[in-house]
C-alpha positions, 0 to 999 in steps of 0.5 A: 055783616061781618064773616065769621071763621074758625080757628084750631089750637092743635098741640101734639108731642109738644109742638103746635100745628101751623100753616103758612099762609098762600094767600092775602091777607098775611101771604107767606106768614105763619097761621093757625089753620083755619078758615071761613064758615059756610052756611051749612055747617057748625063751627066745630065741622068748620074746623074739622073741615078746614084743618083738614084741608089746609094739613091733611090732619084729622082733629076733634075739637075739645074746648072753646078757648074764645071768641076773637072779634077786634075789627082790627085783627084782619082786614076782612074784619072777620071774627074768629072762634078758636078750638083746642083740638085733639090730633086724630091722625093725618100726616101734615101736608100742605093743602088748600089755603096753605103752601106749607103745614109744619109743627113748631115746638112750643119752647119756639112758638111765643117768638115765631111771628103769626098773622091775625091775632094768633099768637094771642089765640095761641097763649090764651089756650096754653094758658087755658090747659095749663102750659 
């Protein structure tokens, strides 16, 4: 069976939130945050919970931007389910699964290089929102 994770689209001041990531697979690349779902939660606690944890930021979840489950876009072959998400505060900060959390502009974020499919995920909900 393959896992399931959930991944934040988080945009303020124009920039969108990323992490770089610590661990396999993609280690020292850019990333949503994100992160796998556990059994006794919803995808919008997962997402909640893992943006917390890996930036120190507090989110809500907005609108499903979609369901990303290529086998090929990681090779765990996990499936992700991707969320706009309204920034509620926090000050971003490493934490976790991450080694750094920064915000890149997004006149930067179609040329930043990220891990998994995120650079589609990222398009798709600026698209979704009216860029």
């Amino acid at each position: 069976m393959r896992g399931v994770a959930a991944d934040a689209v988080v945009i303020n001041n124009n920039s969108v939130l990323l992490v770089r990531r610590k661990k396999p697979p993609f280690a020292g690349m850019l990333a949503l945050p994100g992160g796998h779902l556990d059994d006794d939660e919803t995808l919008e606690e997962c997402v909640i919970r893992e943006v917390h944890e890996e930036t120190g930021c507090r989110v809500q979840p907005l609108k499903l931007v979609g369901v990303y489950s290529d086998p090929s876009r990681d090779p765990r072959r996990t499936v992700s389910v991707a969320y706009t998400c309204k920034l509620l505060g926090g000050e971003a900060r490493s934490g976790s699964d991450a080694s750094e959390a920064l915000w890149i502009p997004l006149d930067e974020i179609r040329v930043t290089a990220l891990a998994f499919d995120h650079s589609k995920i990222v398009d798709d909900a600026l698209a979704m929102i009216g860029d």
